[in-house]
C-alpha positions in Angstrom: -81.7 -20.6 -226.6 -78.2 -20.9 -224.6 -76.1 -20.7 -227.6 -78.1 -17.5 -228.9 -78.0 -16.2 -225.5 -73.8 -16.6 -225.4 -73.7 -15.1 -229.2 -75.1 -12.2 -227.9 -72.3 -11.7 -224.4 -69.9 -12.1 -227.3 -71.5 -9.4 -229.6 -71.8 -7.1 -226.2 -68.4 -7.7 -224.8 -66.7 -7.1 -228.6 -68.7 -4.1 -229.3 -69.1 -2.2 -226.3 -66.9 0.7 -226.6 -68.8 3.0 -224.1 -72.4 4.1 -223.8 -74.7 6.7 -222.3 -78.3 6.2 -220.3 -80.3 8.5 -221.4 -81.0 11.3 -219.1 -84.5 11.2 -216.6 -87.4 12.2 -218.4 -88.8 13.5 -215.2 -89.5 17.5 -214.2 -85.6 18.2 -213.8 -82.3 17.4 -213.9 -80.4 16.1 -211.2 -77.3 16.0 -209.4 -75.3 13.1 -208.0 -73.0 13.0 -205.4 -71.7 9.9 -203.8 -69.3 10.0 -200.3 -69.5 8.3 -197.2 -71.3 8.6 -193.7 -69.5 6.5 -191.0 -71.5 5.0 -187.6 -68.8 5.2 -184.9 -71.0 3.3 -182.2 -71.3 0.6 -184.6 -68.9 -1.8 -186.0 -69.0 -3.2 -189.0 -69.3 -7.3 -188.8 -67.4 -8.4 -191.9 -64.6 -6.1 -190.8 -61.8 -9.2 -189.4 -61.0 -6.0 -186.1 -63.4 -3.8 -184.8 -64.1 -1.1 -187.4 -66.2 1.5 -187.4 -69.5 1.0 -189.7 -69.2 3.1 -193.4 -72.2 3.6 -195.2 -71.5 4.4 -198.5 -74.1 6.5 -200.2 -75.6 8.1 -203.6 -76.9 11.3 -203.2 -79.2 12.5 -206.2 -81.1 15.3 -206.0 -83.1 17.4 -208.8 -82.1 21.2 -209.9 -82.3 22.8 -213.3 -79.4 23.2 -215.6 -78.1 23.9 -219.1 -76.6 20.7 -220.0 -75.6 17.2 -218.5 -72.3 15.1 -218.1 -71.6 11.4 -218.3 -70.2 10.4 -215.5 -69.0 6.5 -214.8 -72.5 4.3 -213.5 -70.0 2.6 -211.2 -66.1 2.5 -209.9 -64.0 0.3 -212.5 -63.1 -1.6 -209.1 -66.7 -2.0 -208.6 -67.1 -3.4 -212.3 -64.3 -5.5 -212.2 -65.6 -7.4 -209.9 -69.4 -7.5 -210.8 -68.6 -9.0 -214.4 -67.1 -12.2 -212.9 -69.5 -12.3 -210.5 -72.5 -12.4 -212.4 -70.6 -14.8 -215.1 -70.6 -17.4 -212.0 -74.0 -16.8 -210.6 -76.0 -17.3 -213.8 -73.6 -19.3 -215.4 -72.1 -17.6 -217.7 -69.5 -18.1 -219.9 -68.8 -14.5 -221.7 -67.1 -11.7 -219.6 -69.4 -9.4 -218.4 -67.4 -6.7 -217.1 -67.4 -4.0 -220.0 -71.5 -3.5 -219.3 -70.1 -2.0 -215.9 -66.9 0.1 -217.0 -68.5 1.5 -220.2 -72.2 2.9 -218.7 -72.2 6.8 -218.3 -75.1 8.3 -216.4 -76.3 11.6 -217.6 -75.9 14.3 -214.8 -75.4 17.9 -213.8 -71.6 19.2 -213.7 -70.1 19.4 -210.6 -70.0 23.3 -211.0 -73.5 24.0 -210.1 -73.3 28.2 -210.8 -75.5 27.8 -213.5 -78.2 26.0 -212.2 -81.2 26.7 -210.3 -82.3 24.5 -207.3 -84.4 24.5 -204.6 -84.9 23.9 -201.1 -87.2 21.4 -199.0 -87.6 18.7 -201.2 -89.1 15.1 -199.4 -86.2 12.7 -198.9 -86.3 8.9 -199.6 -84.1 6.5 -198.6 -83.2 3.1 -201.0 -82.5 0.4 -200.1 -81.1 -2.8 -202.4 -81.9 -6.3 -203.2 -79.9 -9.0 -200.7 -76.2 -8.7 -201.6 -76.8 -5.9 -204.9 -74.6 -2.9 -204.3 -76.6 0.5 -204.5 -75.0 1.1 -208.0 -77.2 -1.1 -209.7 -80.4 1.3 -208.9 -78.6 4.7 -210.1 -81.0 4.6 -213.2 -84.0 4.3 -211.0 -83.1 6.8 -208.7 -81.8 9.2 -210.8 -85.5 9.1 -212.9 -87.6 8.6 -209.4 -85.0 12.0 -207.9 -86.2 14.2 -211.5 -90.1 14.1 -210.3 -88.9 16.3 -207.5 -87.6 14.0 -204.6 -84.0 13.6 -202.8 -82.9 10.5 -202.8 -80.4 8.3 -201.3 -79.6 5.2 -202.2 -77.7 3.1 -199.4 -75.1 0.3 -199.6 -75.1 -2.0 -196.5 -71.5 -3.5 -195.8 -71.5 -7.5 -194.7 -74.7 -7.7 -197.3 -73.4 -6.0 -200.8 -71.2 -8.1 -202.4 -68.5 -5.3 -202.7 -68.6 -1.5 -201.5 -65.8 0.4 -203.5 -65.0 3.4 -200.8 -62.9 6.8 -201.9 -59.5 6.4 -202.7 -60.0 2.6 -204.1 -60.7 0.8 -200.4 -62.7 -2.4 -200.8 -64.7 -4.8 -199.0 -66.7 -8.1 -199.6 -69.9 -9.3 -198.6 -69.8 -12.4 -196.3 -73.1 -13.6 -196.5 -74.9 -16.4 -198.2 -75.8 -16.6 -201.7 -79.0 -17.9 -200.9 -80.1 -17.0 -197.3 -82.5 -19.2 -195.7 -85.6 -16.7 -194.0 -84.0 -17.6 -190.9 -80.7 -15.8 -191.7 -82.8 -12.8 -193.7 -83.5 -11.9 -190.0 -80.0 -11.0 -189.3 -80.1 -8.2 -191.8 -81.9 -6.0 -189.5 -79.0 -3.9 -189.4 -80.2 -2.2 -192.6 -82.8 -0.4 -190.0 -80.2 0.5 -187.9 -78.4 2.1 -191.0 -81.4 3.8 -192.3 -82.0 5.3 -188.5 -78.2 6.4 -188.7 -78.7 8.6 -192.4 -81.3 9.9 -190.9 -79.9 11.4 -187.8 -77.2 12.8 -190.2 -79.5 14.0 -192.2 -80.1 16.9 -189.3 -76.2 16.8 -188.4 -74.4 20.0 -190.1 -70.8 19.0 -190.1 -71.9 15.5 -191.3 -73.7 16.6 -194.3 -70.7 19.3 -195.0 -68.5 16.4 -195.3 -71.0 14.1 -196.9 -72.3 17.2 -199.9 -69.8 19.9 -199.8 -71.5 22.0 -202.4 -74.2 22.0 -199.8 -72.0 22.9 -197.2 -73.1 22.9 -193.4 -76.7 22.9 -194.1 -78.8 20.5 -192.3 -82.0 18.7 -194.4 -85.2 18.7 -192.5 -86.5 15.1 -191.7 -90.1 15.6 -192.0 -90.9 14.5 -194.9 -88.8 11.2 -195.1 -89.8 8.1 -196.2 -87.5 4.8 -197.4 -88.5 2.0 -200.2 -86.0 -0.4 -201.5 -86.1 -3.7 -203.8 -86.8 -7.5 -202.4 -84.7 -7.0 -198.7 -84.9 -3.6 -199.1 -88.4 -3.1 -199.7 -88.6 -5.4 -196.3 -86.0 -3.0 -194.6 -87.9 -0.3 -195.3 -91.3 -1.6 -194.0 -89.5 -2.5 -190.7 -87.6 0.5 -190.5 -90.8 3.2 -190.6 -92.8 0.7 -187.8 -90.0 1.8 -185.5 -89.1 5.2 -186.5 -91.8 8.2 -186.2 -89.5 10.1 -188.6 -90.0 7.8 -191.7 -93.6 6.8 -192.6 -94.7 3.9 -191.1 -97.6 0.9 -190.7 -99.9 3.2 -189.2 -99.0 5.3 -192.9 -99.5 5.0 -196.4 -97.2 1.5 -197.8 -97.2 0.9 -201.6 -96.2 -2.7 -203.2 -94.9 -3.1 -206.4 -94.4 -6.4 -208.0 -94.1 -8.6 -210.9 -97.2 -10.3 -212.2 -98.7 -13.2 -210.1 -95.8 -12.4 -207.3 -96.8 -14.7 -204.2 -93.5 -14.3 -201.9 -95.1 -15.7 -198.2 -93.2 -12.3 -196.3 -95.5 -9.8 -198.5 -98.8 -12.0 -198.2 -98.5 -11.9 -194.3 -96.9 -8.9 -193.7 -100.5 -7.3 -195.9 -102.7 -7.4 -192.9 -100.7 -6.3 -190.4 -100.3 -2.7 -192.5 -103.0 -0.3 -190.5 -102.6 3.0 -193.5 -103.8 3.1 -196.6 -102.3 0.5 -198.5 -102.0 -0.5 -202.0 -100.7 -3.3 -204.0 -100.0 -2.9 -207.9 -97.9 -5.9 -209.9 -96.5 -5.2 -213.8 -97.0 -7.8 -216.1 -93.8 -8.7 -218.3 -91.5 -8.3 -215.6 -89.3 -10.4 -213.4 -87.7 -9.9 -210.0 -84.7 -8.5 -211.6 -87.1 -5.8 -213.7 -86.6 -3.6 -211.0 -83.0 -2.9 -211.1 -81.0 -1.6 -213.6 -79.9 -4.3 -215.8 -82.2 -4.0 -218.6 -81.3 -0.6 -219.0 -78.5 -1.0 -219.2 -78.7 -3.9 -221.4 -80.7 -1.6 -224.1 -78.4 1.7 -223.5 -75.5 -0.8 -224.7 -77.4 -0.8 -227.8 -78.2 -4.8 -227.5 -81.6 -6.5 -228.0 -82.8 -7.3 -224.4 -85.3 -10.2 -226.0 -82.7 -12.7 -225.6 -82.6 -11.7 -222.0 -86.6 -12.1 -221.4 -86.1 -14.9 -218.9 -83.9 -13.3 -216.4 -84.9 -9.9 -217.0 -88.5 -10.1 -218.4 -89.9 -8.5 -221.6 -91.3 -5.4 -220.5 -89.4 -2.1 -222.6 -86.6 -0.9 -220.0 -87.7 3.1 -220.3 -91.3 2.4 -219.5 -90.5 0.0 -216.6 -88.2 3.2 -215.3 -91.4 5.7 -216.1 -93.9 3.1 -214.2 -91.7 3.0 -210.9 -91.1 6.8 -211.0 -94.8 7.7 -212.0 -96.2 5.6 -209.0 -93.3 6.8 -206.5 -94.1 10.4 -207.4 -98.0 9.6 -207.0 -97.8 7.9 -204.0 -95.4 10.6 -202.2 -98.1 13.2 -202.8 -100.2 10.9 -200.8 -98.0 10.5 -198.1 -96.7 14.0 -197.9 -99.1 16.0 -199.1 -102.2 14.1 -197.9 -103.2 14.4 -201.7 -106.3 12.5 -202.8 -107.9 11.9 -206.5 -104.7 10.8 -207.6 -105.9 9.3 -210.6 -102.9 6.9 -211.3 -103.0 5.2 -207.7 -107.3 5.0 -208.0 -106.5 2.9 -211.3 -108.3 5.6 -213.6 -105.8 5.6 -215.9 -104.9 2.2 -217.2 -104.1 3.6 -220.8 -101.3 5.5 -219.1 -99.2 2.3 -218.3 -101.5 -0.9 -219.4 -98.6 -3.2 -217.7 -99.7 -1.9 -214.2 -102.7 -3.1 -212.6 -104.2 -2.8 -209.1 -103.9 -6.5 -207.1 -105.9 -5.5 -203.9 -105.6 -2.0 -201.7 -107.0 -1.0 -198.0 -108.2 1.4 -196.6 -107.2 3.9 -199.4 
């Protein structure tokens, strides 16, 4: 299997000449818009002087329009350094860094005269794995964005491996490559950060800067609510039991997870959830399913069976529809105080047979 598996980084690396991801397959298009919002009353740690904390941030958010663009899925700075990086965590021997500089996402043009958006949408907040920079979820956010949602997607400097700011500025992460749960704890700073957006959210000049197309037009923070990926989706449970503004452990919490998933944090953090709470797993999937990579494996135009182990066998486009489909269902709950939603009562399992109900409360 390791030779087949390094025959096929050879066939990707030689034959790679650039590649679309298809565009969301959700209600509408969507927009993406990446700049920076910077915490002056914190610094940021991995910084060797006191510096001012920059989040860097991915704003996608849906309208309607004519037509898309392909736009780069991350900074050739960003992908320069993920392909070596990757080669050395999984051992690797082929270069991995033309998956990164040839992946287009499909967007709407800058020039937004000729499409039609709206106003009001709910806002959520993502945030990534341990040490993954926000890039890695644009897929996911762009599909979860086109059911009608603004999202964010958030990279936390000291804890992604590399941010890639304007103008080609670069910095490192310092941690671990494999924190204890002790040192997990000291990433409560991604609370913080989430706090921070938040309150810029409501700030006009900030969100001028941050969106200018937008221009000095605060959002309204009602309906805000935050999920992320393995740390993340920790963050974001910690972050709404201590802020009113995002929904918290006295509100609605959805788990998602590969089959037979049995990580100690999830199991006891379960009954200390008060909402209505529900747990689903997907069979065919591994911890990395829920990123990017095997959609971007398969928009290369590569077979992703040689992958299976690392990335699991479940088809990349119906993984992105399951995590969409339940993120949109679940948000109706939460914001809408909808109920008979049919998906999260497990009345349609024809819909996606991969998804199945573990255990839910009080729902």
């Amino acid at each position: 299997m390791q030779s087949t598996f390094f025959i096929f980084l050879f066939l990707l690396v030689n034959t790679t000449t650039g590649y679309r991801i298809l565009a969301p397959t959700g209600k509408y298009n969507v927009t993406l818009t990446t700049g920076t919002l910077v915490d002056y009353t914190r610094n940021d740690s991995s910084a060797g002087k006191p510096t001012p904390r920059a989040l860097m941030l991915s704003v996608f958010q849906p309208v309607t329009c004519a037509s898309t663009v392909p736009v780069p899925y991350m900074p050739n700075q960003t992908a320069e350094y993920q392909g070596p990086f990757l080669q050395q965590a999984f051992n690797i021997s082929a270069d991995l860094t033309p998956l990164f500089l040839e992946a287009r996402l499909a967007v709407c043009p800058d020039d937004l005269r000729d499409c039609s958006s709206q106003e009001g949408w709910p806002i959520l907040l993502f945030s990534p794995g341990y040490g993954i920079p926000r890039l890695y979820y644009s897929d996911l956010a762009s599909a979860i964005a086109s059911e009608g949602f603004t999202v964010i997607t958030i990279d936390h400097p000291s804890d992604a491996n590399i941010i890639t700011y304007p103008y080609g500025h670069a910095i490192y992460g310092t941690g671990p490559a494999s924190p204890t749960p002790d040192e997990y704890t000291r990433y409560v700073y991604r609370v913080a950060d989430a706090f921070f957006i938040i309150d810029q959210l409501g700030n006009a000049t900030a969100i001028a800067s941050l969106l200018p197309h937008r221009g000095p037009r605060r959002f309204k923070t009602d309906r805000v609510a935050m999920l992320g990926h393995s740390l993340g989706g920790a963050a974001a449970v910690v972050a709404a039991g201590q802020d009113p503004r995002i929904r918290g452990l006295s509100q609605p919490v959805l788990y998602v997870s590969e089959a037979n998933a049995t990580d100690p944090t999830w199991v006891a953090a379960w009954p200390q959830l008060k909402g209505p709470k529900l747990w689903i797993e997907v069979a065919k999937t591994t911890h990395e399913s829920f990123s990017d990579a095997s959609t971007l494996v398969q928009a290369a135009g590569m077979d992703t069976v040689v992958l299976a182990g690392l990335l699991g066998t479940i088809a990349p486009d119906e993984m992105g529809r399951i995590l969409a489909a339940y993120t949109a269902a679940w948000m109706s709950v939460v914001f809408e105080g909808k109920v008979g939603e049919l998906l999260l009562e497990g009345k349609e399992p024809e819909r996606f047979p991969e998804a199945e109900i573990v255990t839910n409360s009080n729902f």
